[in-house]
C-alpha positions in Angstrom: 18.6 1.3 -0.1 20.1 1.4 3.2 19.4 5.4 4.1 17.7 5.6 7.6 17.9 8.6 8.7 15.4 9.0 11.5 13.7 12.2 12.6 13.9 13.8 9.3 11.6 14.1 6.5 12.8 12.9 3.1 10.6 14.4 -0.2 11.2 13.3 -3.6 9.4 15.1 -6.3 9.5 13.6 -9.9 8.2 15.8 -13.2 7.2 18.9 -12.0 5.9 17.9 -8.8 3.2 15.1 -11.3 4.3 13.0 -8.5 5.7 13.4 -4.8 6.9 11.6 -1.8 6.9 12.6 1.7 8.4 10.1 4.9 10.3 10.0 7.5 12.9 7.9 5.8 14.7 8.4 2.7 13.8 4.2 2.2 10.4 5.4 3.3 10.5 8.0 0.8 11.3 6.1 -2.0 9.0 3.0 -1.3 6.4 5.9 -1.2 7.4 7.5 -4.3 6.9 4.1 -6.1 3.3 3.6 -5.1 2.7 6.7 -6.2 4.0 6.7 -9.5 1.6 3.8 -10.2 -0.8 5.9 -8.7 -0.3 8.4 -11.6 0.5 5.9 -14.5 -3.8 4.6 -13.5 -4.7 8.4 -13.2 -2.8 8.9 -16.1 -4.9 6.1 -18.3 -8.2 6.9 -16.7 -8.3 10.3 -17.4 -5.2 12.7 -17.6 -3.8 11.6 -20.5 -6.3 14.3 -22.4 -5.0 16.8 -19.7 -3.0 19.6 -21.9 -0.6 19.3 -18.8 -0.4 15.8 -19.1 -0.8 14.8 -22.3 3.4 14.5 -22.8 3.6 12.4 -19.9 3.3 9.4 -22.2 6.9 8.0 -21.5 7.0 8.5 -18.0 3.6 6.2 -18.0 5.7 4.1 -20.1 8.5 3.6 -17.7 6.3 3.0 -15.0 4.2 0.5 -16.1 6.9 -1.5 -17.8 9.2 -1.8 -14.6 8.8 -3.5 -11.6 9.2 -1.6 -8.4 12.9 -2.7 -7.9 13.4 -1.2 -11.6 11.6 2.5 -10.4 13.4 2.0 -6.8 16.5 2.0 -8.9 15.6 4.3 -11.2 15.1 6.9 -8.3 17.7 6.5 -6.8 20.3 6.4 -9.4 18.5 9.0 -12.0 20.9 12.2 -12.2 24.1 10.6 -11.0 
């Protein structure tokens, strides 16, 4: 990734803020953005996938738990270029 810039705060926010990322690094952002998108894919199969607001999440719960986290790092960062 390569992005260090320090002192700032870099937030990513995926699907209608399902799933966000705060740190101090954009790096640190996207390493933390990872986690929690598994966070949410495990939410998302214990008990949110009855959720009428989560419910059409099903793809994204796809991607997530088919890729690895170099595969999601990548897809972060490259996703609307």
């Amino acid at each position: 990734m390569g992005n260090q810039a320090q002192g700032r705060v870099a937030t990513m926010r995926r699907d209608n803020d399902t799933v966000a990322a705060d740190a101090e690094t954009f790096d640190d952002a996207v390493a933390d953005m990872v986690g929690a998108l598994r966070e949410y894919a495990d939410d998302w199969q214990d008990h949110l996938r009855d959720a009428p607001t989560h419910r059409d999440n099903w793809s994204l719960v796809q991607l997530i738990e088919l890729s690895s986290d170099a595969d999601l790092q990548t897809w972060l960062v490259n996703s609307g270029r």
